[in-house]
C-alpha positions in Angstrom: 0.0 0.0 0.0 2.8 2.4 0.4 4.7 1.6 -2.4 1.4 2.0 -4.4 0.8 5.7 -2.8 4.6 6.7 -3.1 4.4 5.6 -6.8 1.2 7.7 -7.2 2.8 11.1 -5.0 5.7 10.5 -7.6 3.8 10.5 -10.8 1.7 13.5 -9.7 5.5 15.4 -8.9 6.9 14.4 -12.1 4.2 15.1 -14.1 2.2 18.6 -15.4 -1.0 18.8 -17.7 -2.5 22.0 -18.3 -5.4 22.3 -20.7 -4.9 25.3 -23.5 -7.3 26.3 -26.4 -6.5 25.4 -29.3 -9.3 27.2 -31.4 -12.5 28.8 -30.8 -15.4 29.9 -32.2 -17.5 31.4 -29.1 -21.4 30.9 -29.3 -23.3 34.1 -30.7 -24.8 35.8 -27.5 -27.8 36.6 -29.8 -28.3 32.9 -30.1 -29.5 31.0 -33.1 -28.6 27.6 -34.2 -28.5 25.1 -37.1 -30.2 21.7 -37.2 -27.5 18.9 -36.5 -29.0 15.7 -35.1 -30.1 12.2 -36.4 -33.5 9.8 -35.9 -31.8 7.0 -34.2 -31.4 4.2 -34.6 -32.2 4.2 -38.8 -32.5 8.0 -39.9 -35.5 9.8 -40.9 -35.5 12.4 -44.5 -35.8 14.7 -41.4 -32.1 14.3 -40.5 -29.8 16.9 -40.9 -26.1 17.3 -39.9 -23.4 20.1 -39.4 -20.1 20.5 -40.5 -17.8 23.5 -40.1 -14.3 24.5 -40.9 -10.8 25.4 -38.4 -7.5 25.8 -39.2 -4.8 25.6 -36.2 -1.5 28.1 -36.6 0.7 25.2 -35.4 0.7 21.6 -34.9 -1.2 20.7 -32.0 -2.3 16.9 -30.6 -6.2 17.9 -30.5 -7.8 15.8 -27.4 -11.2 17.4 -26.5 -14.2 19.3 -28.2 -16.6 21.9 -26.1 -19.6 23.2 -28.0 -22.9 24.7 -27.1 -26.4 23.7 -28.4 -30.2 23.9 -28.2 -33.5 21.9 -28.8 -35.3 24.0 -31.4 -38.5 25.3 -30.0 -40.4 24.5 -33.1 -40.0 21.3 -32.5 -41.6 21.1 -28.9 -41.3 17.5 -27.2 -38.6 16.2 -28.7 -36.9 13.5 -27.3 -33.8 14.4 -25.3 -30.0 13.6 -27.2 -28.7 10.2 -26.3 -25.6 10.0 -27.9 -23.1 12.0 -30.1 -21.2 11.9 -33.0 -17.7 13.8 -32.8 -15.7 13.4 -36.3 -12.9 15.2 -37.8 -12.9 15.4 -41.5 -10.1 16.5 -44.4 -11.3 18.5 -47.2 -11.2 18.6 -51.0 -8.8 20.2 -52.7 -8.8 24.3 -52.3 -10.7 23.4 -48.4 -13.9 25.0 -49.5 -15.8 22.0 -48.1 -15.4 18.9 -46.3 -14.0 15.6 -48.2 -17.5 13.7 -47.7 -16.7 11.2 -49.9 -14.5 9.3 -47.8 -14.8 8.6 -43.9 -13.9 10.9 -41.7 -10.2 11.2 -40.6 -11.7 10.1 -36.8 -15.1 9.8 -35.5 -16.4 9.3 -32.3 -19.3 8.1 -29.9 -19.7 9.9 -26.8 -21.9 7.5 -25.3 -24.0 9.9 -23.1 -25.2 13.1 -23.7 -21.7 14.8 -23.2 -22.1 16.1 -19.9 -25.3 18.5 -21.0 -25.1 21.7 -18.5 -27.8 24.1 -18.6 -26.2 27.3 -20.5 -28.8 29.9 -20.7 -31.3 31.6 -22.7 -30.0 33.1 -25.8 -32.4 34.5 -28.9 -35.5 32.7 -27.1 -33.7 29.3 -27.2 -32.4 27.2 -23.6 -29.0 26.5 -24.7 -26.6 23.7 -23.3 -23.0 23.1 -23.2 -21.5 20.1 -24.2 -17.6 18.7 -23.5 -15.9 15.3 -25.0 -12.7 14.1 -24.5 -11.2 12.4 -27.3 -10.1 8.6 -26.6 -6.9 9.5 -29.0 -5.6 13.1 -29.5 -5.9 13.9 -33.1 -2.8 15.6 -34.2 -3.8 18.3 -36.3 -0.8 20.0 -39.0 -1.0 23.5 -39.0 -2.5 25.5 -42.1 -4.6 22.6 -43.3 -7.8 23.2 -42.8 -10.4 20.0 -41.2 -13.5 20.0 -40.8 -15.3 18.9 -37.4 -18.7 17.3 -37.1 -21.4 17.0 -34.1 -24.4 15.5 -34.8 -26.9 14.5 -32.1 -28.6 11.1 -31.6 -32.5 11.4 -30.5 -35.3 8.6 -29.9 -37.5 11.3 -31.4 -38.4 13.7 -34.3 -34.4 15.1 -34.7 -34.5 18.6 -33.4 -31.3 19.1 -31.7 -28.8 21.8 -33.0 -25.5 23.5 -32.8 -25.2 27.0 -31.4 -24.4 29.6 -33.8 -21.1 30.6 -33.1 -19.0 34.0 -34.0 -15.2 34.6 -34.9 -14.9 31.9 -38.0 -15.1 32.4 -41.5 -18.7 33.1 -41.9 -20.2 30.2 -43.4 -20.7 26.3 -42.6 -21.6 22.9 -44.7 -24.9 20.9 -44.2 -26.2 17.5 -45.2 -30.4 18.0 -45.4 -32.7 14.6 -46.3 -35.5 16.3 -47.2 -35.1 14.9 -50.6 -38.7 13.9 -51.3 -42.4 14.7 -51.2 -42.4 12.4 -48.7 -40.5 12.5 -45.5 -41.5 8.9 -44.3 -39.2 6.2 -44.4 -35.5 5.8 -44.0 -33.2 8.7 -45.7 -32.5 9.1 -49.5 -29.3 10.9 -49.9 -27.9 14.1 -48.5 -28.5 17.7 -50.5 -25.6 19.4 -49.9 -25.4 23.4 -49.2 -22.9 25.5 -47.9 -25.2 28.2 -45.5 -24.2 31.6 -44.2 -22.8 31.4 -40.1 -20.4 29.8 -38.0 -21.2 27.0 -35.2 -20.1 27.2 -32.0 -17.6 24.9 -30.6 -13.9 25.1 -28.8 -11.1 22.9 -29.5 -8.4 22.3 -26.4 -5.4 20.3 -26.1 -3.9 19.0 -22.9 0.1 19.3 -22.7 1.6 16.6 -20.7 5.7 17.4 -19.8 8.0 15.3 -18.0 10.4 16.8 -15.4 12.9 13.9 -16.8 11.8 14.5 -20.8 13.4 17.6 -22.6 10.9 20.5 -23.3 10.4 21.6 -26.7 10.5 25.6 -27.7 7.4 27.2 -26.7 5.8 28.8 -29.8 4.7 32.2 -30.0 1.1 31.5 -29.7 -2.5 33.2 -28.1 -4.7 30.6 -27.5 -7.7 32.3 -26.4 -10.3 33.9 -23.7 -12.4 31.6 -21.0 -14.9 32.2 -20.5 -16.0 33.3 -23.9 -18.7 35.0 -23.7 -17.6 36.4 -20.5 -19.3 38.6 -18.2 -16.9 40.9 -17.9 -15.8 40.1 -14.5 -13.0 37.5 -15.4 -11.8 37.1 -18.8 -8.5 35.1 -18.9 -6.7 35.1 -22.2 -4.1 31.8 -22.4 -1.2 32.5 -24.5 2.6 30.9 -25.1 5.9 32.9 -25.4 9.2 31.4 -27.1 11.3 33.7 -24.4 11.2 36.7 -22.1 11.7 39.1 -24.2 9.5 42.3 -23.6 5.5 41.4 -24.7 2.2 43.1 -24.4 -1.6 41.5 -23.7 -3.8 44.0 -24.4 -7.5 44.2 -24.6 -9.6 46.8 -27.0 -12.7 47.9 -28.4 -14.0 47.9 -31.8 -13.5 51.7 -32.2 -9.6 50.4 -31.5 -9.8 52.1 -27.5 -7.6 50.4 -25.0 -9.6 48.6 -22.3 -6.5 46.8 -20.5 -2.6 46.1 -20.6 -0.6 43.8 -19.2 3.2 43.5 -19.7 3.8 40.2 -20.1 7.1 39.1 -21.3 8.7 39.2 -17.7 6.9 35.2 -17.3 9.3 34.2 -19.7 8.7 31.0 -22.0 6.2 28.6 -21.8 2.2 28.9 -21.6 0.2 31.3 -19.2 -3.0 32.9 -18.2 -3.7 36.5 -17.4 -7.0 37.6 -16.5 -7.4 41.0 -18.2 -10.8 42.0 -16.5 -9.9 44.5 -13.7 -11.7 45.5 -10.3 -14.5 47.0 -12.4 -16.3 44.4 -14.7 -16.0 45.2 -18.8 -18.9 46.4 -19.8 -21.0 44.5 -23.0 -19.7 44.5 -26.1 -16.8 42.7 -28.2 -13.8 43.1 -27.8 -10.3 41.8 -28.9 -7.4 40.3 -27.3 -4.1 41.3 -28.4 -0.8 39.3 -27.8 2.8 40.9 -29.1 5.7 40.6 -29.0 8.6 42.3 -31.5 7.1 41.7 -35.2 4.5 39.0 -34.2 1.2 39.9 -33.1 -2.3 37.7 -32.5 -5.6 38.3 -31.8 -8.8 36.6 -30.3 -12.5 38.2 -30.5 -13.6 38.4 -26.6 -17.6 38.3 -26.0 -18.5 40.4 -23.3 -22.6 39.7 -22.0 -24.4 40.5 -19.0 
C-alpha cells in the first residue's frame, strides 16, 4: 500500500497537464442555431447534420471538443439527445468543403449526452453546453484546414442543434434529407449546401511534460479567452511565449480604445493565463485580445454579455 501511494505522489511530482485552447469559435450571444441531429437508430428524411471549418496556426495533438447547443422550439417535445457523433474530416482540394466522400479522418461516440449543462437563454432558445474528451488526440498539422462534425442522436423527431457561433469564417456545410415529397421512411441521400454562419464549438489540447523528458520551444502562440462570452468580471486570455523578451496582452474595443494592458514578457517562456478583467467588470460589447511581441502579433475576439 505504500509503495502504491509513493508511486502515485511521484507521478503527480513528475508530471504537469494544463489544458490550452487550441481554437475557438465562441457561441453568438444573440443565439441561433442550425439543425444537426439524427432519428436514431435508422435515420428519418428529417435528419440533418453540421459541419464546419478550423484551421490551427501550429501543430497541435487535438484531445477534447466543447460546444454549445439547443432543442429547437419549433420542435416542442422532442426526445432528449442520447448520444453524439464527434468526427474530424479532411477536405477537397482548395478546403472550401469537407471531403465527404470518404470517412472521416476520426469519429467518435460519446456514449452519453456529453455532460449537458444548462447554458442559458439566448435569442429565445435554452442552450446547453457540451464537452468530450477524445479517446486519442488527433494531431492536427498546421495550415490545413479539417472540418469537425457534431451530430446528435435522438429517440424522437431530430431537433437538436449547434449554437451559432461568431469569430470563424462566416459560413458552414450541411447535409439536409428532405429529398422527397415524402418524409416517411429511412433517408434518400444528402443535398448538400454551404449556409451563411459559423457553429459554436472550442477545441483544447492537454500538454503533458515530463520533469525527466526535454521540453520543446514554446511557440509564440495566443490561445484564447475563457470564459467566452464572458461577463466581464474575469476574462483570462491563455497565450505561449518562445522567451522573455518584452511582450504586451492587451484588450480593446472595436473603435480600437484600450480597455486593458498587461506587460507580459517578464513570465518568460512557456504557456500562461492573465486575467485582463480589472476591479470594475467590462462592460457588454466585443472586444479583442491582443498578444505581441517584437514583429509577431495575434488576436482573439472576446464576447462580453451581461
Amino acid at each position: 500500500m505504500k509503495q502504491a501511494l509513493l508511486a502515485a505522489v511521484l507521478a503527480m511530482l513528475c508530471t504537469q497537464a494544463s489544458a490550452s485552447v487550441l481554437y475557438q469559435q465562441p457561441p453568438d450571444p444573440n443565439g441561433g442555431f442550425y439543425h444537426s441531429s439524427w432519428w436514431d437508430p435508422d435515420g428519418s428524411n428529417y435528419d440533418e447534420y453540421v459541419w464546419d471549418r478550423f484551421v490551427l496556426g501550429s501543430n497541435a495533438d487535438l484531445d477534447s471538443v466543447n460546444w454549445r447547443g439547443a432543442y429547437d422550439p419549433a420542435y416542442g417535445g422532442n426526445s432528449p439527445v442520447v448520444n453524439f457523433t464527434v468526427a474530424i474530416y479532411a477536405s477537397i482540394a482548395g478546403g472550401s468543403e469537407p471531403d465527404v466522400a470518404h470517412p472521416p479522418l476520426v469519429e467518435y461516440e460519446t456514449g452519453s449526452n456529453a455532460g449537458e449543462t444548462y447554458a442559458g437563454v439566448f435569442g429565445g432558445a435554452t442552450m446547453y453546453d457540451y464537452r468530450f474528451a477524445l479517446p486519442v488526440a488527433f494531431h492536427a498539422q498546421a495550415g490545413i484546414p479539417y472540418w469537425v462534425q457534431i451530430e446528435g442522436w435522438q429517440w424522437g423527431f431530430p431537433g437538436w442543434s449547434l449554437a451559432r457561433g461568431t469569430g470563424g469564417d462566416g459560413y458552414h456545410f450541411r447535409c439536409q434529407h428532405l429529398t422527397e415529397d415524402s418524409k416517411d421512411g429511412p433517408p434518400t441521400g444528402c443535398r448538400f449546401t454551404a449556409p451563411s454562419g459559423d457553429a459554436a464549438f472550442t477545441l483544447l489540447t492537454t500538454a503533458v511534460t515530463s520533469v525527466d523528458s526535454p521540453q520543446l520551444p514554446a511557440a509564440f502562440a495566443l490561445r484564447g479567452a475563457l470564459p467566452n462570452p464572458s461577463r466581464g468580471d474575469h476574462v483570462e486570455v491563455s497565450f505561449s511565449l518562445p522567451d522573455a523578451s518584452p511582450a504586451e496582452l492587451s484588450l480593446f474595443d472595436v473603435a480600437g480604445r484600450h480597455m486593458a494592458f498587461k506587460e507580459v514578457g517578464a513570465l518568460g517562456a512557456g504557456p500562461h493565463a492573465v486575467d485582463l478583467a480589472g476591479r470594475v467588470p467590462i462592460k457588454p460589447g466585443i472586444y479583442f485580445a491582443r498578444l505581441s511581441q517584437g514583429a509577431r502579433s495575434q488576436m482573439v475576439k472576446v464576447i462580453v454579455t451581461r
